[in-house]
C-alpha positions in Angstrom: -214.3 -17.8 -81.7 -217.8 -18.4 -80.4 -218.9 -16.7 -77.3 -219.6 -18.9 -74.6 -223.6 -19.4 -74.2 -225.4 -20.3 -70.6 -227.8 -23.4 -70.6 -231.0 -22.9 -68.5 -230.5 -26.9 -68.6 -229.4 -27.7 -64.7 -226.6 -30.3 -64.0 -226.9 -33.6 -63.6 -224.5 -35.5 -62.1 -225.5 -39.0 -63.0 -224.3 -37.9 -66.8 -221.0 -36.8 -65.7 -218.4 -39.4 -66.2 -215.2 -39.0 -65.1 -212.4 -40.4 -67.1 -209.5 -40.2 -65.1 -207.9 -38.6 -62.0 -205.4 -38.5 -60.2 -203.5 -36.1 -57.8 -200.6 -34.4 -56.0 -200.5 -33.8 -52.7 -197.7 -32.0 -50.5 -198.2 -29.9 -47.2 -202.0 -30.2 -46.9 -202.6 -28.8 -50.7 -203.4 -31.5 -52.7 -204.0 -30.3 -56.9 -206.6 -33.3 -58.9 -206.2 -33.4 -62.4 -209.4 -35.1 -64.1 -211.0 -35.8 -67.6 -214.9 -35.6 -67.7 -217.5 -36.1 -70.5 -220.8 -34.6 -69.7 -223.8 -36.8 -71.2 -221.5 -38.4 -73.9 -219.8 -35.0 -75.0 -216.3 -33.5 -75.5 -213.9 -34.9 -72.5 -212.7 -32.2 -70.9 -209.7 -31.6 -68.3 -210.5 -30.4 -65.1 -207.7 -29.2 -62.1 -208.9 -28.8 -58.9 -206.9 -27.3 -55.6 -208.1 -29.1 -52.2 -207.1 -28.0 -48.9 -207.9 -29.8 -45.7 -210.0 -28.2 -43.0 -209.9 -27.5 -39.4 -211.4 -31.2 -39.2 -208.8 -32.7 -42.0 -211.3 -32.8 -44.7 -211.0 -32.2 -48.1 -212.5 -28.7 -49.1 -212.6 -27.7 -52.4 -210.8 -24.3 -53.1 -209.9 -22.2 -56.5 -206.8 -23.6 -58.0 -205.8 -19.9 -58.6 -201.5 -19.2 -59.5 -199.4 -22.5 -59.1 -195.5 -22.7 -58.0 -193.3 -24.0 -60.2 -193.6 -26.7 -58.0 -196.9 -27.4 -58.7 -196.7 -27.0 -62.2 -193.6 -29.4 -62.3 -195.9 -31.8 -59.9 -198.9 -32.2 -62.4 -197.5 -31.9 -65.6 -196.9 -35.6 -66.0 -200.5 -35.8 -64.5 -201.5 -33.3 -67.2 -199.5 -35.4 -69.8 -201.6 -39.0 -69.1 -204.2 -37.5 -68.6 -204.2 -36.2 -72.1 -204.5 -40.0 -73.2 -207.8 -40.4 -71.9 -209.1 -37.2 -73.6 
């Protein structure tokens, strides 16, 4: 296995292309389930957890553990997204 290696290369965000995404949402939580390619590379999957503020906007948050819920709730997301990868 290779060990991970840091780039002193910042990110761009004009060469990350996002593939796909969609999401689940219930009780304020809402989990996105994505496929990006960085600057043409490997397409990767990415899960994000979301929770809404004091002012209902969407704030990013670690995704952390997942209920079986959850994990019931995104694995067909998990599944197509697997097509665009």
């Amino acid at each position: 296995m290779h060990a991970l290696r840091r780039s002193s290369v910042k990110f761009d965000s004009n060469l990350d292309e996002k593939l796909f995404s969609k999401e689940l949402e219930s009780d304020g939580v809402k989990i996105v389930v994505s496929v990006h390619s960085y600057n043409n590379g490997a397409k990767k999957l990415q899960l994000v957890r979301e929770t809404r503020d004091a002012e209902g906007n969407w704030r990013f948050g670690k995704l952390g553990r997942l209920t079986k819920t959850e994990v019931e709730g995104i694995l067909p997301l998990i599944n197509e997204a697997l097509g665009h990868m």
